[in-house]
N, CA, C and O atoms as a GROMACS GRO file, in nm:
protein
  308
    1UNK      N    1  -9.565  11.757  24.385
    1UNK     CA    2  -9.518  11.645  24.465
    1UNK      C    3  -9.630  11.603  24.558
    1UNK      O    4  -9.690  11.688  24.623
    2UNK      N    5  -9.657  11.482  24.568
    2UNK     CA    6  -9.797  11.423  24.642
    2UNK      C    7  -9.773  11.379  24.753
    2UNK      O    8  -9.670  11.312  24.751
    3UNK      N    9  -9.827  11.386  24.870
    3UNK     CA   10  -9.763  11.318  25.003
    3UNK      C   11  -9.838  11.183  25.032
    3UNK      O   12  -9.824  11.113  25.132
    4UNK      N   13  -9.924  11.157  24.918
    4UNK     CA   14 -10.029  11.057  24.959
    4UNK      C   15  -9.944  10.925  24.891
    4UNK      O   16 -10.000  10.818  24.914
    5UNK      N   17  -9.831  10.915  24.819
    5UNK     CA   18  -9.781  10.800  24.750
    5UNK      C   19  -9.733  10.730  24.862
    5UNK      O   20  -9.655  10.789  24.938
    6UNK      N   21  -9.766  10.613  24.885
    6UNK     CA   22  -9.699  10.500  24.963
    6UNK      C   23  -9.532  10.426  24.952
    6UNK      O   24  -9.465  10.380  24.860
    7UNK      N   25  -9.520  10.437  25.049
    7UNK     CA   26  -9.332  10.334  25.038
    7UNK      C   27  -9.334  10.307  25.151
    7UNK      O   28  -9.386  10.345  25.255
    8UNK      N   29  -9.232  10.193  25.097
    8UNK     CA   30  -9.221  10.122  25.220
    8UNK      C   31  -9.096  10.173  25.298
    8UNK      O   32  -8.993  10.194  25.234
    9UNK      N   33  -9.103  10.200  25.469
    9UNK     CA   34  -8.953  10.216  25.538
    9UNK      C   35  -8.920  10.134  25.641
    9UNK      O   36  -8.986  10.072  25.725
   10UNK      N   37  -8.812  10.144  25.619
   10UNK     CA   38  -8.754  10.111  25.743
   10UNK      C   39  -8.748  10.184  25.861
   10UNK      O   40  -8.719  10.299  25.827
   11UNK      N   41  -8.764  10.176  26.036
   11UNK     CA   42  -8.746  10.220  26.147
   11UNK      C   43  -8.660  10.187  26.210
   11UNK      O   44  -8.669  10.070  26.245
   12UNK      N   45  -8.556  10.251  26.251
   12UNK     CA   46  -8.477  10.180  26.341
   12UNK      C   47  -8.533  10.238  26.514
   12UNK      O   48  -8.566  10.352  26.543
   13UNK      N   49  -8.530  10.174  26.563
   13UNK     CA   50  -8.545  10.251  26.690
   13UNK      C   51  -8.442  10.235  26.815
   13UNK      O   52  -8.392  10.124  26.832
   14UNK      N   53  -8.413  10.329  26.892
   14UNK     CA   54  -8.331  10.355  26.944
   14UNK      C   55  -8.315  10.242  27.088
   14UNK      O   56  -8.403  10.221  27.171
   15UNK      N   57  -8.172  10.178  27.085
   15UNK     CA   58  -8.145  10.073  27.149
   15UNK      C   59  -8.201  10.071  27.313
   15UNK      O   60  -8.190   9.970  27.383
   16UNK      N   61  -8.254  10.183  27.354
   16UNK     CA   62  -8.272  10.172  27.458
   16UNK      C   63  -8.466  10.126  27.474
   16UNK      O   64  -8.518  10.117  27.585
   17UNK      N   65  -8.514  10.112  27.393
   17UNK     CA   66  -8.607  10.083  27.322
   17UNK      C   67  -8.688   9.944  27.285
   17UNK      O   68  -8.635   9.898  27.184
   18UNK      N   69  -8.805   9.853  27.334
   18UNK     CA   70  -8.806   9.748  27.232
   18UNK      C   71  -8.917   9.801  27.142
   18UNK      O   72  -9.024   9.835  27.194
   19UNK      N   73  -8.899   9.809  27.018
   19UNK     CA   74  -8.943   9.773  26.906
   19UNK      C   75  -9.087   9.761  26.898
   19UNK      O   76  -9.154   9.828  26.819
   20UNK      N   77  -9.151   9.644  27.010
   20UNK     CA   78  -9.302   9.637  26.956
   20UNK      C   79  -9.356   9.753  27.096
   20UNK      O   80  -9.478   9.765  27.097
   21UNK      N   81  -9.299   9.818  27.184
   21UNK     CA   82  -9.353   9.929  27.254
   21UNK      C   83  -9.402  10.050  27.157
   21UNK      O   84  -9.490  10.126  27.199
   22UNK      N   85  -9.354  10.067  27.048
   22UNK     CA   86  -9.394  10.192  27.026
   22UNK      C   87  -9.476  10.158  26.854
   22UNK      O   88  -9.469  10.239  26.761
   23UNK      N   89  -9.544  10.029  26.846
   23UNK     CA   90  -9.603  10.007  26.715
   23UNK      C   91  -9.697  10.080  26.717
   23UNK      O   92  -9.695  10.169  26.631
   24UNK      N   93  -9.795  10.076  26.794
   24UNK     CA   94  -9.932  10.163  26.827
   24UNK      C   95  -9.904  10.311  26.787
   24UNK      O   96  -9.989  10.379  26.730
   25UNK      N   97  -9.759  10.364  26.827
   25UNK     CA   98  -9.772  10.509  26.814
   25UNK      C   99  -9.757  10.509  26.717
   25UNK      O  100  -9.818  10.600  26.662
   26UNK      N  101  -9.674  10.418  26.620
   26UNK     CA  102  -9.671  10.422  26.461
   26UNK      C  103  -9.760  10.475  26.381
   26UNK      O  104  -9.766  10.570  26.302
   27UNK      N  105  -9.853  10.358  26.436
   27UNK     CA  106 -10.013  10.338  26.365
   27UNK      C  107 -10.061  10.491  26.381
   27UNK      O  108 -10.063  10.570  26.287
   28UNK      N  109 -10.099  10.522  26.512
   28UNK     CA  110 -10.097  10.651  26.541
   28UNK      C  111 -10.102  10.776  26.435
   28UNK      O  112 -10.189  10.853  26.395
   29UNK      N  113  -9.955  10.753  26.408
   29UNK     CA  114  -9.902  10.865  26.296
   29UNK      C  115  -9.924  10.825  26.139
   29UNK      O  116  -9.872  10.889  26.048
   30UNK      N  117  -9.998  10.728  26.123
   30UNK     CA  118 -10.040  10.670  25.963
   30UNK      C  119  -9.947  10.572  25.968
   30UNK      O  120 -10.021  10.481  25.930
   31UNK      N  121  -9.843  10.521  25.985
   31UNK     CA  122  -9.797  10.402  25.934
   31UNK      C  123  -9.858  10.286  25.970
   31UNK      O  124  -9.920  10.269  26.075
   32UNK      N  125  -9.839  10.200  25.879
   32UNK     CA  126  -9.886  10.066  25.875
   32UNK      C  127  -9.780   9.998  25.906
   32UNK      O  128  -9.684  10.045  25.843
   33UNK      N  129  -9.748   9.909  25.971
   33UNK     CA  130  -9.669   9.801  25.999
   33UNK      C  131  -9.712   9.684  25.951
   33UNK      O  132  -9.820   9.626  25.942
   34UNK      N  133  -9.588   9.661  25.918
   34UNK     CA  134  -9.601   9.524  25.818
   34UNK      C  135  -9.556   9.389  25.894
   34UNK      O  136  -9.615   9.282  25.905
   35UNK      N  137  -9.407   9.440  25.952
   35UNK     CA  138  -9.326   9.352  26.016
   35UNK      C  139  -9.209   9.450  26.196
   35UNK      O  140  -9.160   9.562  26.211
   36UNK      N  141  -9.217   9.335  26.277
   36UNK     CA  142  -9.142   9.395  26.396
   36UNK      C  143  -9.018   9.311  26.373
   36UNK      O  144  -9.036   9.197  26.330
   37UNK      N  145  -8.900   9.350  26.393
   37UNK     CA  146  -8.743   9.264  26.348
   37UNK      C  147  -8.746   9.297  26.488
   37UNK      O  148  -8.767   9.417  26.476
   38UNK      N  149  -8.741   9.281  26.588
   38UNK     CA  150  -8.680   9.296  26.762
   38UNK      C  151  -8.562   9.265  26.763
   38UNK      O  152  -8.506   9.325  26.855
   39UNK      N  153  -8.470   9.178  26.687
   39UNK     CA  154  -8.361   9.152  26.714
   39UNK      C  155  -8.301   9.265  26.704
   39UNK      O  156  -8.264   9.327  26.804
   40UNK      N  157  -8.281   9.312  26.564
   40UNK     CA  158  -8.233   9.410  26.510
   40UNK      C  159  -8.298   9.538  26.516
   40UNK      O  160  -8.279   9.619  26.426
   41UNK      N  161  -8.361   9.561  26.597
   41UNK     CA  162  -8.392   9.637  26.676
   41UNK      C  163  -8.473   9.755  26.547
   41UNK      O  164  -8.423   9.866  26.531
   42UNK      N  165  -8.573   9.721  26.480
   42UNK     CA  166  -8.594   9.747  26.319
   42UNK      C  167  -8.750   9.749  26.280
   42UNK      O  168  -8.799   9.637  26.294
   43UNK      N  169  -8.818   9.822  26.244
   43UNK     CA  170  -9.000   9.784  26.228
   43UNK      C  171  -8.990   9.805  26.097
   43UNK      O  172  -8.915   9.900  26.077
   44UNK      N  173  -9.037   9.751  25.985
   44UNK     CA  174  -9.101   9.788  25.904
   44UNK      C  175  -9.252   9.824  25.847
   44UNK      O  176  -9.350   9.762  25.889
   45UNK      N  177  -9.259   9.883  25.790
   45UNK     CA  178  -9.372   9.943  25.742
   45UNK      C  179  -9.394  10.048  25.612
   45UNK      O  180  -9.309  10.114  25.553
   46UNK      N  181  -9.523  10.040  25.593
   46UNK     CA  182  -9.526  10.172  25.476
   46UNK      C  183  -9.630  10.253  25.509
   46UNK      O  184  -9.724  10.251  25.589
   47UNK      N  185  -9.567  10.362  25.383
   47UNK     CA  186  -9.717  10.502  25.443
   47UNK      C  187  -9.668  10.575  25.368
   47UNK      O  188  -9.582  10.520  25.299
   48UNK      N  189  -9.685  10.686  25.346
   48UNK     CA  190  -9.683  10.814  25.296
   48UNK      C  191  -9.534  10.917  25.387
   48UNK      O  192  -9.494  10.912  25.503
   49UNK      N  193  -9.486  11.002  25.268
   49UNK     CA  194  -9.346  11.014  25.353
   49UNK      C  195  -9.460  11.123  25.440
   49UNK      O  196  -9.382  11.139  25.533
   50UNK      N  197  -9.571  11.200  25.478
   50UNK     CA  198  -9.582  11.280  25.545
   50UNK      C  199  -9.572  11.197  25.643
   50UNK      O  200  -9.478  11.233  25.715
   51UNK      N  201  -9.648  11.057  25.703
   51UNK     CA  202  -9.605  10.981  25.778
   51UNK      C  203  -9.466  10.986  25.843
   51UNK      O  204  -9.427  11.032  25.950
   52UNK      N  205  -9.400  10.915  25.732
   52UNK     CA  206  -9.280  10.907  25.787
   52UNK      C  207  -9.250  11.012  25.866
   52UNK      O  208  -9.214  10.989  25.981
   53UNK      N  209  -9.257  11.138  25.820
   53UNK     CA  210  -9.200  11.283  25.851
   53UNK      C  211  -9.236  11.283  26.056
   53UNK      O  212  -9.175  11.310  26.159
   54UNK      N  213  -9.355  11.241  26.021
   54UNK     CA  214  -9.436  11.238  26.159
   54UNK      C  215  -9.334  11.152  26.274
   54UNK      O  216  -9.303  11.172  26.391
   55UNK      N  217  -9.298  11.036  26.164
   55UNK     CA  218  -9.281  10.919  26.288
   55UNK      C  219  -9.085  10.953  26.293
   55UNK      O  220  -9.017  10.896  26.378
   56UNK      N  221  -9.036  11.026  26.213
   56UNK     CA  222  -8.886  11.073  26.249
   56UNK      C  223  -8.915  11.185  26.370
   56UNK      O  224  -8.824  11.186  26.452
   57UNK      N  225  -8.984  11.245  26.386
   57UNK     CA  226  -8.968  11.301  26.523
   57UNK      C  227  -8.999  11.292  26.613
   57UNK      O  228  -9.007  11.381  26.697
   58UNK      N  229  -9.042  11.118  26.628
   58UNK     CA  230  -9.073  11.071  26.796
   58UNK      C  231  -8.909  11.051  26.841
   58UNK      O  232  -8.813  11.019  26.771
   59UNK      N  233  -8.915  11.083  26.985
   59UNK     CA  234  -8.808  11.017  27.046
   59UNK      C  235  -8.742  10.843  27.045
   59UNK      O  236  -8.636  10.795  27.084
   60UNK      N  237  -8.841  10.796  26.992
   60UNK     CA  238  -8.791  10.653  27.017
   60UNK      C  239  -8.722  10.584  26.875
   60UNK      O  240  -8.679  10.473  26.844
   61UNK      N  241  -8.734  10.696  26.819
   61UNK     CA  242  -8.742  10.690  26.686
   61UNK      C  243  -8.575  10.720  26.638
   61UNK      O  244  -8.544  10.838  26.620
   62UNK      N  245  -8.502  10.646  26.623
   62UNK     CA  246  -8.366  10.674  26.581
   62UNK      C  247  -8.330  10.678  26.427
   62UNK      O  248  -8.229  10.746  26.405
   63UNK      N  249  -8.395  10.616  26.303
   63UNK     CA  250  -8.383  10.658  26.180
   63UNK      C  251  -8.476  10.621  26.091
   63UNK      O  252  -8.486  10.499  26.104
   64UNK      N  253  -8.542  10.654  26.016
   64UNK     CA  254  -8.667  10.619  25.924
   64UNK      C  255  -8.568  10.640  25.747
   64UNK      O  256  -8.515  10.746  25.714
   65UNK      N  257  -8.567  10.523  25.667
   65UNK     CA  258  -8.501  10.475  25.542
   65UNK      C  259  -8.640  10.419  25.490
   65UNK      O  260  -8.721  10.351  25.554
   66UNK      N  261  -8.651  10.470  25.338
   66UNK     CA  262  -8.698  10.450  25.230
   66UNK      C  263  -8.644  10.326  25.216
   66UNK      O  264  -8.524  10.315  25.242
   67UNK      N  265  -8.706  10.228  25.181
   67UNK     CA  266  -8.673  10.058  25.151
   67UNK      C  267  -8.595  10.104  25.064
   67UNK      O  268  -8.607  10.220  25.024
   68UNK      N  269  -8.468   9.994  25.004
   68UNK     CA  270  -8.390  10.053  24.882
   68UNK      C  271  -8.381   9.891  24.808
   68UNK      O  272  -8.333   9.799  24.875
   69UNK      N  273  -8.411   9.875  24.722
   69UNK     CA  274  -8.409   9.760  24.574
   69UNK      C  275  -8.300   9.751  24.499
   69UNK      O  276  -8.275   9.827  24.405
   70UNK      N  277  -8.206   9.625  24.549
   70UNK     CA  278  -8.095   9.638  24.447
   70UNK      C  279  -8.094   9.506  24.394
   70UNK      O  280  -8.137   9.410  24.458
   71UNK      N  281  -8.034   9.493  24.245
   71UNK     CA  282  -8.022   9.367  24.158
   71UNK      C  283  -7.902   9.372  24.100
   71UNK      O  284  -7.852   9.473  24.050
   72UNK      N  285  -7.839   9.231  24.109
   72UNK     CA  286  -7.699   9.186  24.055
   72UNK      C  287  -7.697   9.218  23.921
   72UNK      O  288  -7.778   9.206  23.829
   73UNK      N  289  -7.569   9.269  23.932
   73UNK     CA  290  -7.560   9.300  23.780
   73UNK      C  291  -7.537   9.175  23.701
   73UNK      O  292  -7.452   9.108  23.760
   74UNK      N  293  -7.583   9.108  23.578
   74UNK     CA  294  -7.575   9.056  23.490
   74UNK      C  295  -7.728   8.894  23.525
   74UNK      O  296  -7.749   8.774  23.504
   75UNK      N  297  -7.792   9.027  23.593
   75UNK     CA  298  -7.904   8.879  23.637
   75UNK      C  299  -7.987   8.850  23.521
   75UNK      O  300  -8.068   8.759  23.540
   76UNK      N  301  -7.988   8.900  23.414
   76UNK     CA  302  -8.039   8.918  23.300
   76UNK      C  303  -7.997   8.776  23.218
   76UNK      O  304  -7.881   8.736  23.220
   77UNK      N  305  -8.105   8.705  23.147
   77UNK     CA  306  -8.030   8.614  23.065
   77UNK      C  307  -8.008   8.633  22.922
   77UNK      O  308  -7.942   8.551  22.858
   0.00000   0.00000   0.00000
């Protein structure tokens, strides 16, 4: 199992929190940021899950999700 394969996740960070305060520490820990959602209180980015692993145990850090890809069934012609 390789820790170097890239995916993309999702961050949620914890409401008490904004969002672009803690991008730097991201970076920090290997992730790349792609996009800041502030509304939804949400960063995306990709990296390597050792990354991820890194950036689930900051405090500001409330849940780290593997992007997930779904398609309608019968999108096929």
């Amino acid at each position: 199992m390789s820790g170097a394969q890239v995916q993309i996740y999702v961050i949620t960070v914890v409401a008490t929190v904004p969002p672009e305060s803690i991008v730097d520490e991201l970076k920090d820990h290997g992730l790349r940021v792609k996009q800041v959602l502030a509304a939804l209180g949400q960063i995306i980015g990709e990296g390597s899950e050792q990354a991820a692993m890194a950036v689930r145990a900051l405090d500001a850090v409330e849940s780290v999700d593997a992007q997930q890809t779904y398609r309608a069934l019968g999108d096929g012609h």
